[in-house]
N, C-alpha and C positions, 0 to 999 in steps of 0.2 A: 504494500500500500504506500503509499506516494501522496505528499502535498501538493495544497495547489499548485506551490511554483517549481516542484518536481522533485522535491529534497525527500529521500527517507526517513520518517522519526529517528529511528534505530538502526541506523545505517552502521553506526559503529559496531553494538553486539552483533550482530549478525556478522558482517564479515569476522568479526574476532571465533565466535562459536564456527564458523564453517571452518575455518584454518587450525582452531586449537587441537582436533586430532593429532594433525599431522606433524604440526610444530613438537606438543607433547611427547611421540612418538621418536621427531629426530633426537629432539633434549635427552629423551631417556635412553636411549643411545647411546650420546654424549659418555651419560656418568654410568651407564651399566657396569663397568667394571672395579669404581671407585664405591656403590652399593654393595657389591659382590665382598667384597675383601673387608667392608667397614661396620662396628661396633655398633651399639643402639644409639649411641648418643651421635656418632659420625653419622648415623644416616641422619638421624632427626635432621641436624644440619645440612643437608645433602637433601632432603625431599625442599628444605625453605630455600636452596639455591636452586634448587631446579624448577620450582615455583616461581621464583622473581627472575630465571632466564625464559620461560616461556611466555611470561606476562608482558617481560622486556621484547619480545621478538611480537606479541600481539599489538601491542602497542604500535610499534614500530612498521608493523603490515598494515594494520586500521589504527589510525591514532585519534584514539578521541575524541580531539578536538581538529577534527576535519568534519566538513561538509561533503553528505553521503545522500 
């Protein structure tokens, strides 16, 4: 759905939700092997970095504060 003057409301979640798979998917990639080898408290930190690289790479593909 679409405004009058042609802007998506939610332009931003949406392209963000349609790419987070994939992004998600390359990230955990990334650190699968720094998971694999690390302690409960290294992952803990390890899930809130891979969290803030994926959010950073969403961002970055749909940013927010762009017009959609």
């Amino acid at each position: 759905m679409t405004s009058p003057n042609g802007f998506v409301p939610d332009g931003c979640s949406r392209g963000q939700s349609a790419a987070e798979p994939e992004i998600r998917q390359q990230v955990l990639a990334e650190f699968v092997e720094q998971l694999s080898s690390a302690n409960v408290w290294q992952r803990i930190w390890l899930r809130r970095s891979i969290e803030r690289d994926v959010q950073f790479r969403l961002n970055k593909l749909a940013p927010p504060e762009a017009l959609y």
